[in-house]
DRENLO-412509 format. One record per residue (C-alpha): residue number from 0; residue in three letters; z, x, y. Coordinates in steps of 0.02 Angstrom, whole numbers, plus 50000, padded with zeros to 5 digits. Layout:
BEGIN
<r><nr>NUM</nr><rest>Ala</rest><zz>Z</zz><xx>X</xx><yy>Y</yy></r>
...
This chain:
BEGIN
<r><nr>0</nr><rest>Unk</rest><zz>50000</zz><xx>50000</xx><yy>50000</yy></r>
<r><nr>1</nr><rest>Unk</rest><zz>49943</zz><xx>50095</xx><yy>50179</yy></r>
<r><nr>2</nr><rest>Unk</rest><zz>50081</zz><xx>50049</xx><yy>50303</yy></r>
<r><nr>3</nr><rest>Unk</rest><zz>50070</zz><xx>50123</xx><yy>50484</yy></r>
<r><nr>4</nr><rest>Unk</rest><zz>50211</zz><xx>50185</xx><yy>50619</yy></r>
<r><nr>5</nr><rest>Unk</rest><zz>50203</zz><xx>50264</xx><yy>50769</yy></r>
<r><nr>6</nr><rest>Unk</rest><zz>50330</zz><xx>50412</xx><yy>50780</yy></r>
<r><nr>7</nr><rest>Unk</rest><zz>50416</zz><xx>50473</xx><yy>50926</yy></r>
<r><nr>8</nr><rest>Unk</rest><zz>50313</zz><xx>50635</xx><yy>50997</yy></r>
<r><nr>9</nr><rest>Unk</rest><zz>50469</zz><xx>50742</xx><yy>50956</yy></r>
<r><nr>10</nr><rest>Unk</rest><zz>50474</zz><xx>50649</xx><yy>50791</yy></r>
<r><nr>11</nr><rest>Unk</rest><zz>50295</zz><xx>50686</xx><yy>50739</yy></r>
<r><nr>12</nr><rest>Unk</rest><zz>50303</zz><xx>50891</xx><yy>50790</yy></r>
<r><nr>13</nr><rest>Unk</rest><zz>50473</zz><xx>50908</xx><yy>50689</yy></r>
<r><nr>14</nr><rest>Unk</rest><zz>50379</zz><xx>50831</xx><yy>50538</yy></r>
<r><nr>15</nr><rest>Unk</rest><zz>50216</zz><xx>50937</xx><yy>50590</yy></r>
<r><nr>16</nr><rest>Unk</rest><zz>50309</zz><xx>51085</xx><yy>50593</yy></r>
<r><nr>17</nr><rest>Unk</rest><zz>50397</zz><xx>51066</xx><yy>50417</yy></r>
<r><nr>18</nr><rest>Unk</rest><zz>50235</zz><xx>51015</xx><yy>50342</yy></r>
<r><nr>19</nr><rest>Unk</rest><zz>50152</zz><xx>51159</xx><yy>50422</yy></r>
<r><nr>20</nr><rest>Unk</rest><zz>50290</zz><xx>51296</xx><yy>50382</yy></r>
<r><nr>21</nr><rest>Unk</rest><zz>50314</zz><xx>51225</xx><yy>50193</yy></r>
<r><nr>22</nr><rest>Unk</rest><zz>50128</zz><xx>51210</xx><yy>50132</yy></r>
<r><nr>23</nr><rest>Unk</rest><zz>50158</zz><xx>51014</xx><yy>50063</yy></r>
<r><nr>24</nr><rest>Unk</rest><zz>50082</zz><xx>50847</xx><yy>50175</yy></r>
<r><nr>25</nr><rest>Unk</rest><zz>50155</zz><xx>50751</xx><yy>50293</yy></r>
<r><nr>26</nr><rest>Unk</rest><zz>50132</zz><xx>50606</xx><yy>50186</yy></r>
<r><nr>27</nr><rest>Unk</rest><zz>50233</zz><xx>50685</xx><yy>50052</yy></r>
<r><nr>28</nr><rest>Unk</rest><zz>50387</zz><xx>50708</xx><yy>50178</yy></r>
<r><nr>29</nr><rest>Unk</rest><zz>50369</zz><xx>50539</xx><yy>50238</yy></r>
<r><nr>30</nr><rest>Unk</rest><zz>50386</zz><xx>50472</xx><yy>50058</yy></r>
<r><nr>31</nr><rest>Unk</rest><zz>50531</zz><xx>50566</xx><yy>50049</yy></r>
<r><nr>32</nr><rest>Unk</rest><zz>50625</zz><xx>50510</xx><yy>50185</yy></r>
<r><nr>33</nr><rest>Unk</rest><zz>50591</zz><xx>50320</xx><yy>50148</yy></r>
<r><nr>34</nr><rest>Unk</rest><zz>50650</zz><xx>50349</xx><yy>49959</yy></r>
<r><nr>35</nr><rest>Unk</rest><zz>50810</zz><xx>50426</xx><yy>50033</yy></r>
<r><nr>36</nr><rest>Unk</rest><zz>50842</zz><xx>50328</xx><yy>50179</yy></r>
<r><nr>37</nr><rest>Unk</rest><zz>50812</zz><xx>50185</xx><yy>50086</yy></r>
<r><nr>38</nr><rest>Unk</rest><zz>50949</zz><xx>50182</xx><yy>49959</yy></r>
<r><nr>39</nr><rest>Unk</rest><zz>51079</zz><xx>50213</xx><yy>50120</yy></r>
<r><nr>40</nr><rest>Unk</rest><zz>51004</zz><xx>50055</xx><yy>50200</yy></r>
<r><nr>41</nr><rest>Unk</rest><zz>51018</zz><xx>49954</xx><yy>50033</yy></r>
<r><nr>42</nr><rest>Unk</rest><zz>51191</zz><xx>50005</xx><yy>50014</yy></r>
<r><nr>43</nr><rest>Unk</rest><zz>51210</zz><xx>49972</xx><yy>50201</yy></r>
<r><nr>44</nr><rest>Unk</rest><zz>51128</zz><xx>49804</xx><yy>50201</yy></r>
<r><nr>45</nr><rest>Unk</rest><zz>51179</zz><xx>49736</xx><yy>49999</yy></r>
<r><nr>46</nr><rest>Unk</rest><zz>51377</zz><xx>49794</xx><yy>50046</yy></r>
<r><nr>47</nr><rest>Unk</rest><zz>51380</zz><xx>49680</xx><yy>50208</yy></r>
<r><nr>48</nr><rest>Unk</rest><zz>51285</zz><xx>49521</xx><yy>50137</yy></r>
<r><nr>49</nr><rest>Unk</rest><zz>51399</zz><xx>49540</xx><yy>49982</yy></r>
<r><nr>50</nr><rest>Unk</rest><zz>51558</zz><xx>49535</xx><yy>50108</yy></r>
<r><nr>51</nr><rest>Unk</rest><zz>51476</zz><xx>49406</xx><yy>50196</yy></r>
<r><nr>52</nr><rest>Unk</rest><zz>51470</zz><xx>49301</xx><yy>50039</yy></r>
<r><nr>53</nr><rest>Unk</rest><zz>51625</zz><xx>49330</xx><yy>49995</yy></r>
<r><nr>54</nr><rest>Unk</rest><zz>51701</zz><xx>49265</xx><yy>50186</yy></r>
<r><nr>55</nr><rest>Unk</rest><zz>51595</zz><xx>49130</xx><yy>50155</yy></r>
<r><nr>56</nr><rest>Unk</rest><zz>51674</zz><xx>49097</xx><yy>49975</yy></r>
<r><nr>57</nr><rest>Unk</rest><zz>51537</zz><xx>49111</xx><yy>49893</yy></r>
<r><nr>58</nr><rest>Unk</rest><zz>51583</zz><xx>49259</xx><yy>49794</yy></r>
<r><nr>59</nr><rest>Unk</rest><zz>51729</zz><xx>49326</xx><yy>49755</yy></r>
<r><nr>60</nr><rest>Unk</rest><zz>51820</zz><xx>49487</xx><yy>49710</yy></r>
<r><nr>61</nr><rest>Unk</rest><zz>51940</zz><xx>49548</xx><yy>49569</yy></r>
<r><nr>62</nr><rest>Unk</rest><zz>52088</zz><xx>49631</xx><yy>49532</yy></r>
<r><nr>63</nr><rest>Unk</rest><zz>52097</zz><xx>49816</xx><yy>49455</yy></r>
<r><nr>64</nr><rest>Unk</rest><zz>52191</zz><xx>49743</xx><yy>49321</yy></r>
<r><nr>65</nr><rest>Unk</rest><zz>52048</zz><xx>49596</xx><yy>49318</yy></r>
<r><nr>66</nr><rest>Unk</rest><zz>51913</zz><xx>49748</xx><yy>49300</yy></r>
<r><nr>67</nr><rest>Unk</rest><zz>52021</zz><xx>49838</xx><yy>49183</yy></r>
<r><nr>68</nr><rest>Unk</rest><zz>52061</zz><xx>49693</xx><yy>49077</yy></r>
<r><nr>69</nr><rest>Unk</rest><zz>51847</zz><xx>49650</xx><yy>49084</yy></r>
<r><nr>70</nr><rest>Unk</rest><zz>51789</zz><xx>49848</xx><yy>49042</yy></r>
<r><nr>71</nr><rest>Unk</rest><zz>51930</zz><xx>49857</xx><yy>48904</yy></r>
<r><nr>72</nr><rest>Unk</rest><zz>51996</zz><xx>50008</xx><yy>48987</yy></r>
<r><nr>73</nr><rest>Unk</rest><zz>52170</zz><xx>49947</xx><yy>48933</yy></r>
<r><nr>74</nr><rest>Unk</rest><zz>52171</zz><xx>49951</xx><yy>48743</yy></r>
């Protein structure tokens, strides 16, 4: 899927510069740093909607003995 952004000037030589000085695209470090940042937004993002949800009652949470008792870490 082509997707397009426009990068900050300062942005766009940082990038230039490590593709330049390392040999590999600028493509490939873009991949890289939505792969990364990515998982820090989901666990950003999920961990507030699930808190939301749970304000809202419609989730809920559990006890460490509750978790304990579920993973059969007590036998």
């Amino acid at each position: 899927m082509a997707t397009s952004i426009r990068l900050e000037p300062e942005i766009e030589q940082r990038l230039d510069y490590l593709a330049t000085q390392t040999g590999r695209t600028k493509a490939y470090y873009l991949r890289e740093i939505i792969k990364q940042g990515l998982e820090d937004v989901e666990d950003i993002y999920l961990a507030d909607k699930a808190l939301e949800d749970i304000r809202a009652g419609k989730g809920r949470t559990y006890t460490t003995d509750e978790v304990r008792k579920e993973l059969g870490l007590d036998d």
